[in-house]
Backbone bond lengths (Angstrom), bond angles and torsions (degrees), N, CA, C in turn:
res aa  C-N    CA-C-N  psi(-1)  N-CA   C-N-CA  omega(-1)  CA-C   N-CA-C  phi
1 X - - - 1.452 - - 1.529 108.50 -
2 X 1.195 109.34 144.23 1.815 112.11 167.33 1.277 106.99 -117.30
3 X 1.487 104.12 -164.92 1.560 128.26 179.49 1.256 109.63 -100.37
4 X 1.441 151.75 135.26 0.902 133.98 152.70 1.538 101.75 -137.61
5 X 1.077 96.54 173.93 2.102 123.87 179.88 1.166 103.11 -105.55
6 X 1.428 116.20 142.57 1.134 116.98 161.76 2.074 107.32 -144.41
7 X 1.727 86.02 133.31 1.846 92.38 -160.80 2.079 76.26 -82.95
8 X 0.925 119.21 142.12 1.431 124.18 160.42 1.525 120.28 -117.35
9 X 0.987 123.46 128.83 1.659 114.75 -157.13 1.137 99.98 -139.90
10 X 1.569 126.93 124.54 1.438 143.77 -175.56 1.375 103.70 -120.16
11 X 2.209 100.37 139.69 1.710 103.87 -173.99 1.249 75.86 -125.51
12 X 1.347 116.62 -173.46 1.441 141.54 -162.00 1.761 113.87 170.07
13 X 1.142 99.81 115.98 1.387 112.22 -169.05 1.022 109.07 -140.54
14 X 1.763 127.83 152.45 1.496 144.36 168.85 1.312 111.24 -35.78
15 X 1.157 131.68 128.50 1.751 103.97 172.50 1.736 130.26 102.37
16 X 1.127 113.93 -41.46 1.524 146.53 -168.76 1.702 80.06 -77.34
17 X 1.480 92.94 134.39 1.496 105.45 173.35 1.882 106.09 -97.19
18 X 1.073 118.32 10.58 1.910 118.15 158.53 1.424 89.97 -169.74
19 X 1.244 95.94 -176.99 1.322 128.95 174.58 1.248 107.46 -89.60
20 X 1.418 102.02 125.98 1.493 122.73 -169.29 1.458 112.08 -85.60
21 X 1.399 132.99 115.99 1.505 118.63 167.89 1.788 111.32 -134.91
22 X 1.487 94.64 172.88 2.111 104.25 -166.43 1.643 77.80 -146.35
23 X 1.298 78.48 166.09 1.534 96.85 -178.63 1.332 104.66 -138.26
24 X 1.067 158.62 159.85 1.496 171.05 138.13 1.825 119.89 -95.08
25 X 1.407 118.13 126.41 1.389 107.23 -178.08 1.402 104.74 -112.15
26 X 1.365 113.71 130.45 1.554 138.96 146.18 1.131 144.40 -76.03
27 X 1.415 118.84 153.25 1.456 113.91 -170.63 1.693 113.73 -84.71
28 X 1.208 103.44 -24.43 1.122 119.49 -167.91 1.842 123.69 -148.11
29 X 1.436 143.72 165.52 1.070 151.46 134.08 1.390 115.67 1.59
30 X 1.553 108.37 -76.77 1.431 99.91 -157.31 1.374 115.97 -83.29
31 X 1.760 98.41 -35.34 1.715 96.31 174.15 1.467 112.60 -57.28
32 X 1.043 129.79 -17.85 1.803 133.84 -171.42 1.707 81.29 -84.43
33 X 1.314 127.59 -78.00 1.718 113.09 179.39 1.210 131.35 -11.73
34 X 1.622 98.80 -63.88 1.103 134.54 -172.22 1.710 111.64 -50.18
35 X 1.517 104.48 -43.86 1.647 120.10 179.56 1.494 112.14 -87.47
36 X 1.512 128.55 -33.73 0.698 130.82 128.26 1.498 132.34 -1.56
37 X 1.292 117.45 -91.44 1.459 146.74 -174.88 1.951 100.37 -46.95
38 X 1.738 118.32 -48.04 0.805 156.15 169.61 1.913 114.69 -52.27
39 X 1.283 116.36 -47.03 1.526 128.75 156.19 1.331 105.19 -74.01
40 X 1.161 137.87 -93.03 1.899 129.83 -176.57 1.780 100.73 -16.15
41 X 1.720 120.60 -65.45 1.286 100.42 -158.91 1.466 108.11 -76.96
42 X 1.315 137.97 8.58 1.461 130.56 173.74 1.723 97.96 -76.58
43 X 1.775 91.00 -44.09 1.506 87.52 -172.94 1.827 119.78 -49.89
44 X 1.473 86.32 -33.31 1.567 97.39 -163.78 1.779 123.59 -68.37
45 X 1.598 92.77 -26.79 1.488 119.36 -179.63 1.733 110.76 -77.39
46 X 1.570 94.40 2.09 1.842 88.24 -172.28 1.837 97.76 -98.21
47 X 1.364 96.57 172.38 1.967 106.31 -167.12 1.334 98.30 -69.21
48 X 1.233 136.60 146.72 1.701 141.54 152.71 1.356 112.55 -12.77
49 X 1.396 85.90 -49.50 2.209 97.73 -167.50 1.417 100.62 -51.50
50 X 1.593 106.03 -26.24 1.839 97.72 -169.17 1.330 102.02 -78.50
51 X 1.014 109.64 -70.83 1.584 129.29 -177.94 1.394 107.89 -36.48
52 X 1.022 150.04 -30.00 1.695 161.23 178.20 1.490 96.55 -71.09
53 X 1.877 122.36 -26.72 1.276 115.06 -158.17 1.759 106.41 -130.75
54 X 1.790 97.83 6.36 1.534 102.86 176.37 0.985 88.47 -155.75
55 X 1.880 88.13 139.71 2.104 99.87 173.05 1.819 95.53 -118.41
56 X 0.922 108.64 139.09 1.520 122.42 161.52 1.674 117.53 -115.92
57 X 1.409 112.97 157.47 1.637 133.42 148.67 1.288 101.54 -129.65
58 X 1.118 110.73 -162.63 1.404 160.03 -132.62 1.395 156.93 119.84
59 X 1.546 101.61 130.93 1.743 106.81 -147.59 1.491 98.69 -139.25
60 X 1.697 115.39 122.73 1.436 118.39 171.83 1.442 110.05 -93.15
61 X 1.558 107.81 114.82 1.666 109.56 163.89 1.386 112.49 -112.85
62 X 1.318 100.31 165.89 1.127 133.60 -166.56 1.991 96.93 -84.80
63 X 1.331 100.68 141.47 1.668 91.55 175.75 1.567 96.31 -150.09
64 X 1.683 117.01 149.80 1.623 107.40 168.51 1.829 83.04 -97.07
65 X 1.653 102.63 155.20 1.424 115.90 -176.56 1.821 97.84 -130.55
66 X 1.330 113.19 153.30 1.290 108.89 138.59 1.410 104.59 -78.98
67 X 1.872 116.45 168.30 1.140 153.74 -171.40 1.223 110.95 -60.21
68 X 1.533 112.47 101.05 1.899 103.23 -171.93 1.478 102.92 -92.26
69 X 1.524 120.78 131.33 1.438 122.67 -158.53 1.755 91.32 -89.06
70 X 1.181 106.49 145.17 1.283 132.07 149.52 2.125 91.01 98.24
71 X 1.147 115.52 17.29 1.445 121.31 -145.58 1.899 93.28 -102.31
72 X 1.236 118.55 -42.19 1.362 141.08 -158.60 1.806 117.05 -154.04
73 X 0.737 123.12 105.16 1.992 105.90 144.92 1.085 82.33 22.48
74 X 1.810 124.84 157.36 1.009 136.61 151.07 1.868 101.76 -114.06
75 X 1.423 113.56 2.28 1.539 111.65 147.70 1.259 115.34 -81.59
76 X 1.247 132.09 -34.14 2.006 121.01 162.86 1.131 110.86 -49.40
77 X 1.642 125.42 -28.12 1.600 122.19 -158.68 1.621 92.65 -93.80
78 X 1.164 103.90 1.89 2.087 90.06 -178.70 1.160 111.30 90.04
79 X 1.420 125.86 12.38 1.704 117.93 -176.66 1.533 95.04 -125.92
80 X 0.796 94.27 157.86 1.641 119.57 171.90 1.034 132.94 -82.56
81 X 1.590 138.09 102.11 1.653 138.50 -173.39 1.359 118.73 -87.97
């Protein structure tokens, strides 16, 4: 098992029959912050008109994973090559 991040990112719009969400996986904390930090200011850089007509969050958790192949080193993942 490892550690991984996960950036989880929720849209919400007029119209949309649920709430839309993606997830992104990380190796770590800060890069998930880091991407994080990185989604809010795209959001932030868009015109009013958008934002009046889309709501977003975003939330980095913590997850134990099995070993996603081809994802990392499989020496970062704790196994042995």
């Amino acid at each position: 098992m490892i550690k991984i991040w996960l950036l989880v990112a929720f849209m919400s719009a007029p119209g949309w029959p649920s709430v839309r969400t993606q997830a992104f996986v990380y190796p770590d904390e800060g890069t998930c912050v880091e991407a994080q930090v990185e989604f809010f200011n795209a959001y932030e850089s868009k015109p009013e008109s958008y934002k009046n007509l889309m709501i977003v969050d975003s939330h980095c958790l913590p997850f134990e994973s099995f070993a996603i192949p081809g994802w990392l080193p499989m020496e970062k993942m704790g196994f042995d090559t």
